[in-house]
C-alpha positions in Angstrom: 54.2 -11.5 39.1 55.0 -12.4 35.8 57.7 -10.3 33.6 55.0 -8.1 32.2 53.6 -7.2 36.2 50.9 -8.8 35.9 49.6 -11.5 38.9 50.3 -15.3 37.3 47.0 -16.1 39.3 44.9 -14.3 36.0 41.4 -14.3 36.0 41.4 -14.0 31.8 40.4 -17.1 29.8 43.0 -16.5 27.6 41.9 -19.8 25.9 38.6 -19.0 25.3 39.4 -15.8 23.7 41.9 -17.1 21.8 39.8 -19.4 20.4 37.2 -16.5 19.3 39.9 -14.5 17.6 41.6 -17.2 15.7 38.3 -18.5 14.7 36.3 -14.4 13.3 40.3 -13.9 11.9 39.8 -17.3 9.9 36.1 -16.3 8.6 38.0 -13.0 7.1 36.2 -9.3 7.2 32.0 -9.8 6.7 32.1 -8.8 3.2 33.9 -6.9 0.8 33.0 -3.6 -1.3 32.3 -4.2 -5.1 35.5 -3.5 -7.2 34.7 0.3 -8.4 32.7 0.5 -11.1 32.1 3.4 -13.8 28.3 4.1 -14.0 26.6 6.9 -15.3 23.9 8.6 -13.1 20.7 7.5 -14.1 19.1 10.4 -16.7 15.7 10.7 -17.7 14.6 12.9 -21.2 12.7 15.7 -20.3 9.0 15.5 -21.4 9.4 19.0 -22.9 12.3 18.9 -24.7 13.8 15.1 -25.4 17.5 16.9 -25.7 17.5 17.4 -22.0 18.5 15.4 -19.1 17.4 15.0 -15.9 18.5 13.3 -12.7 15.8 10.5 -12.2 16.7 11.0 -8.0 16.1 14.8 -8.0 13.5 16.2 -10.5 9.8 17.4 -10.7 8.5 14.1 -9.0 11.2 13.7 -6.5 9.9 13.5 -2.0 13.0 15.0 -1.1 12.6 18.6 0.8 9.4 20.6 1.4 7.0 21.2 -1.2 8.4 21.7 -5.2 11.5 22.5 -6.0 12.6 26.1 -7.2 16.2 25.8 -8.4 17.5 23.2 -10.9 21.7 23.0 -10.9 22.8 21.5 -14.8 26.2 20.0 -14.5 29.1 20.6 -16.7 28.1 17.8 -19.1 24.4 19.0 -19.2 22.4 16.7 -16.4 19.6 18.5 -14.3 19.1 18.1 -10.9 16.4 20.1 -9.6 16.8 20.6 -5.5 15.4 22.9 -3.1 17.6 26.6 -2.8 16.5 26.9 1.2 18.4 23.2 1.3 21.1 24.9 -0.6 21.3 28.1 2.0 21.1 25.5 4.9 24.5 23.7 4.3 26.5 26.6 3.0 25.7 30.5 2.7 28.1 30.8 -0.1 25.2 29.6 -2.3 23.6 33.0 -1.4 25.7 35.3 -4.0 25.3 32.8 -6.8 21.5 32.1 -6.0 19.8 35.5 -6.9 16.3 35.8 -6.2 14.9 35.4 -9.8 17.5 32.9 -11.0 16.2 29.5 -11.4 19.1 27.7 -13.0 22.5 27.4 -12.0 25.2 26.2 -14.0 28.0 24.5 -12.2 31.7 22.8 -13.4 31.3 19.8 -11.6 30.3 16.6 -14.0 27.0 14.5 -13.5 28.3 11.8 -11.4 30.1 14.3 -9.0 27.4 16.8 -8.5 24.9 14.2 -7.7 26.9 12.8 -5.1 27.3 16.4 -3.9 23.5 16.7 -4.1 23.0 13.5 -2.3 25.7 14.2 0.7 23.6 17.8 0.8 20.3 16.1 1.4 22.0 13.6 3.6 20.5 10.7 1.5 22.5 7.5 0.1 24.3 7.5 -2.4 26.2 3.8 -2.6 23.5 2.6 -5.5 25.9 4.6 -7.7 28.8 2.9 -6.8 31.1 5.7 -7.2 35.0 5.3 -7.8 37.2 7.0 -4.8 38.1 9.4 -7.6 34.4 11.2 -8.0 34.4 11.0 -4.1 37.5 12.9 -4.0 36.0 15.3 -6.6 32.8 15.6 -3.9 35.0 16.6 -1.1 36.8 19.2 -3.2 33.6 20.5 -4.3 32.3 20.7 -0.9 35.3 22.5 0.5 35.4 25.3 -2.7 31.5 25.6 -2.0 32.2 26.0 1.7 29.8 23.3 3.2 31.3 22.4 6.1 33.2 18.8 6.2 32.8 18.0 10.0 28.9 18.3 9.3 28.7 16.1 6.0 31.4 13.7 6.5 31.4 12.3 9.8 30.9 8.7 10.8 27.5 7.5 10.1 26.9 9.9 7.2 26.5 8.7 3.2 30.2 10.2 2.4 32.1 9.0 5.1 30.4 5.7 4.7 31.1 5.8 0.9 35.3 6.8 1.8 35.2 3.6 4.5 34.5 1.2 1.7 37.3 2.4 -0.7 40.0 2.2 2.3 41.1 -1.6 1.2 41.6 0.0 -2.5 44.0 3.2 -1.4 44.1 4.0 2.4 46.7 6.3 2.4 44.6 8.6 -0.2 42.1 8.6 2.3 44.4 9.3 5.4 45.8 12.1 3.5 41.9 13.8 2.8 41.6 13.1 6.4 44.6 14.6 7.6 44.5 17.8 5.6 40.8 18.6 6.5 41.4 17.4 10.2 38.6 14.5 9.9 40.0 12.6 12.8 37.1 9.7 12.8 37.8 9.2 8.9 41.8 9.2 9.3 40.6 6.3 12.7 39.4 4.2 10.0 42.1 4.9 7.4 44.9 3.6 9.9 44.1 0.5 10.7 45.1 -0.2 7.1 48.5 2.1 7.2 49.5 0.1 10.6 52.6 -1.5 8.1 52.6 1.1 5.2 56.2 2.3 4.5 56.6 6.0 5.6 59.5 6.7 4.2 58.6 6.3 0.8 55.8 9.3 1.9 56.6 12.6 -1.4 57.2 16.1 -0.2 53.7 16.6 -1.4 52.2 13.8 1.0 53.7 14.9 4.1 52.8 18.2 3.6 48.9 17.1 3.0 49.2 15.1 6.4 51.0 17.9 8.5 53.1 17.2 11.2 50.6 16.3 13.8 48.6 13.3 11.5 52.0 12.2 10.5 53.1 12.0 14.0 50.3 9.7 15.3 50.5 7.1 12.0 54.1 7.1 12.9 53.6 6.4 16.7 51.0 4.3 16.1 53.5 1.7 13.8 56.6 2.1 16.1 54.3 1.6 19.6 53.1 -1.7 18.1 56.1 -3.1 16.4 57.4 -2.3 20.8 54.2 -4.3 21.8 55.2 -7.0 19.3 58.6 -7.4 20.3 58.2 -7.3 24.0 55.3 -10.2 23.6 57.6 -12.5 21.8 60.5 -11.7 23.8 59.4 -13.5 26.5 59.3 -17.4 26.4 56.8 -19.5 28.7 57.1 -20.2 32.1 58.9 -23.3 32.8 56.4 -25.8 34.7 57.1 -27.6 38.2 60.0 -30.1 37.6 58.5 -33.7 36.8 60.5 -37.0 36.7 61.5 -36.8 33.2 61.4 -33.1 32.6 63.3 -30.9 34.9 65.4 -27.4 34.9 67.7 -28.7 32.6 65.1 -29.2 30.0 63.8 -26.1 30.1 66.8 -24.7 28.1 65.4 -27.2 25.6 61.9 -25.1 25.3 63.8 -21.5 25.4 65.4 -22.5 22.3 62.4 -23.7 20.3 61.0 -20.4 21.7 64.0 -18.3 20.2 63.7 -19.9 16.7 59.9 -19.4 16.3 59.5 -15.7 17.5 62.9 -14.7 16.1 61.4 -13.5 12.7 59.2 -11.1 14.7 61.6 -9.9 17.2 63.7 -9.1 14.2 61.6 -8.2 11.2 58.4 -8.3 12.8 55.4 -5.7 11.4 52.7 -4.0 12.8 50.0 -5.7 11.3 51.0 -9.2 11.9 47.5 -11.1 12.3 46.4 -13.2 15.1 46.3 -15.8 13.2 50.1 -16.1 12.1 51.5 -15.2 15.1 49.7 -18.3 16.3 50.9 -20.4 13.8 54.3 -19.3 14.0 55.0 -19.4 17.7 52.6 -22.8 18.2 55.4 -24.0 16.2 57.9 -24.1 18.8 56.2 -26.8 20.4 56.5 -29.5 17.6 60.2 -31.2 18.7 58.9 -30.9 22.6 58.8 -34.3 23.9 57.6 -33.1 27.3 53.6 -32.6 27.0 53.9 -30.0 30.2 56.2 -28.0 27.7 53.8 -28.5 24.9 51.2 -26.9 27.0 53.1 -24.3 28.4 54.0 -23.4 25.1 50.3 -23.8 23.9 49.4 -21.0 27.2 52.0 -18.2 26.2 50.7 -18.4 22.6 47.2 -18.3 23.4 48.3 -15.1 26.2 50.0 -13.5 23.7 47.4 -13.6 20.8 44.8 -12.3 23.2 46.9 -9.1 24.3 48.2 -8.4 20.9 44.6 -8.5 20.0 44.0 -6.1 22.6 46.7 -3.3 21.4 45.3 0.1 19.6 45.0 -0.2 15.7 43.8 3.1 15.2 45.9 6.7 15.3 45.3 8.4 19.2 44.6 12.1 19.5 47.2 12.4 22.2 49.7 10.2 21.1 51.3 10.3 24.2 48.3 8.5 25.7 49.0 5.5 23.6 50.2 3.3 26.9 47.5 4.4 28.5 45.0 2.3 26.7 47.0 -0.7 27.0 46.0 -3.7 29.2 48.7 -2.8 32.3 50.7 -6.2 31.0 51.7 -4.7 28.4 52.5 -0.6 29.4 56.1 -0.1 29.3 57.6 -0.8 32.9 61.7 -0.8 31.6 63.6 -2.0 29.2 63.1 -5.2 27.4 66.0 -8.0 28.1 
């Protein structure tokens, strides 16, 4: 048994995984959102009347719903959107008191490029086209809360909003952890973490931690201090020594220990949570350069390989039960004592 308990005689091709990671780390995320960009919602004049506007998604010729529509909501800056009032009823009954039978118009505060996201996440249709800036999409989920449309039904995963919050994480994740947090979206505050894993707590205002409440703030924090422990204990351990040879024998060995101790130190002291694969390999590959034993080169090149794989393998997301967080840990690397 190695000193992480687990059998030396492993089944994993660590190199071949290795490999893979370094390799989709190198090629970078698939693609990257547009910077954000202002754009008003496209308008149409009315045939009627040239001085008004009218949403060219929702008006007289628009498919969405059943049948014509028989309620048109004007925005505070004059744009018409004309929708369907049972669609209205379905997502939230508070629409009920200001929807009275004979009115047909509905004037609300929001601005164009707010309410027809709002219209859009209603009708469940796409909105990205717009390419709205985090701002309106923080305006939406305000709206949505003071109209009472339920959150956990319009913003979870695999729904235009959410998918519209996911690509303006890179831009400002802790914004999005905090709208997360305070309206208990645990699948959006997921997402938002994996780019918090090395964001500074401490410099968190009053204001923050009270948005994120003590249980959201608890699993960000675990989720940094479990890994920076994962990250130390990997590195803390140098690579086996390999059967004694002619020219390379016990003696030698303090030799690779050394090299080991100057490459990982930076992460055993000042290592973060979000250190990628691919400088942790670059880093601790290093410790092989002033090796002149190949069988220490590649037992160098084996513990780096290891230890990219099963740092690979460790949570980046926030847990539910934090306590649960060895639990989902390859068993090399739950915590079995203390780390010498």
């Amino acid at each position: 048994m190695d000193s992480f308990g687990e059998s030396k005689q492993s089944t994993v091709d660590y190199e071949q995984l290795f490999h893979d990671l370094i390799k989709l780390e190198e090629q970078g995320p698939p693609g990257k959102s547009k910077n954000d960009v202002v754009v008003t919602i496209p308008v149409s004049e009315s045939p009627s009347n040239s001085g008004i506007s009218v949403s060219t998604a929702f008006n007289s010729s628009s498919e969405y719903g059943d049948g014509p529509s028989d309620v048109t909501l004007v925005s505070n800056d004059a744009v018409h959107f004309l929708v369907h009032r049972s669609r209205l009823l379905k997502a939230s009954k508070s629409f009920g008191p200001l929807l009275a039978p004979d009115l047909d118009m509905l004037r609300l505060p929001e601005d164009a490029n707010t309410l027809n996201v709002v219209v859009h996440v209603i009708y469940n249709i796409p909105f990205i086209q717009y390419t709205p800036t985090l701002d309106i999409l923080l305006q939406v989920v305000k709206a949505l809360k003071k109209y009472e449309i339920p959150l956990k039904s319009f913003l979870n995963p695999g729904t235009p909003l959410f998918d519209g919050l996911i690509n303006k994480l890179p831009a400002m994740p802790l914004e999005v952890y905090l709208v997360a947090a305070e309206n208990d979206l645990f699948e959006l505050a997921c997402e938002a973490s994996k780019q918090l894993l090395s964001f500074l707590l401490t410099i968190l205002t009053d204001e923050d931690v009270q948005r994120m409440g003590s249980i959201y703030l608890r699993m960000i924090f675990t989720l940094q201090t479990e890994r920076l422990f994962v990250l130390r204990r990997l590195v803390a351990n140098p690579p086996t020594a390999h059967a004694p040879t002619t020219t390379c024998g016990a003696g030698e060995y303090g030799r690779l220990k050394s090299a080991w101790s100057s490459a990982s130190v930076n992460f055993v002291l000042d290592g973060k949570p979000d250190v990628s694969v691919v400088l942790l390999y670059k880093t601790l590959d290093a410790a092989k350069t002033d090796l002149p034993c190949t069988d220490c080169q590649q037992c160098v090149t084996q513990r780096v390989q290891e230890i990219v794989v099963r740092w690979s393998l460790t949570p980046k997301t926030i847990r539910m039960d934090v306590q649960d967080f060895f639990a989902v840990l390859p068993p090399a690397l739950r915590y079995s004592g203390s780390v010498n």
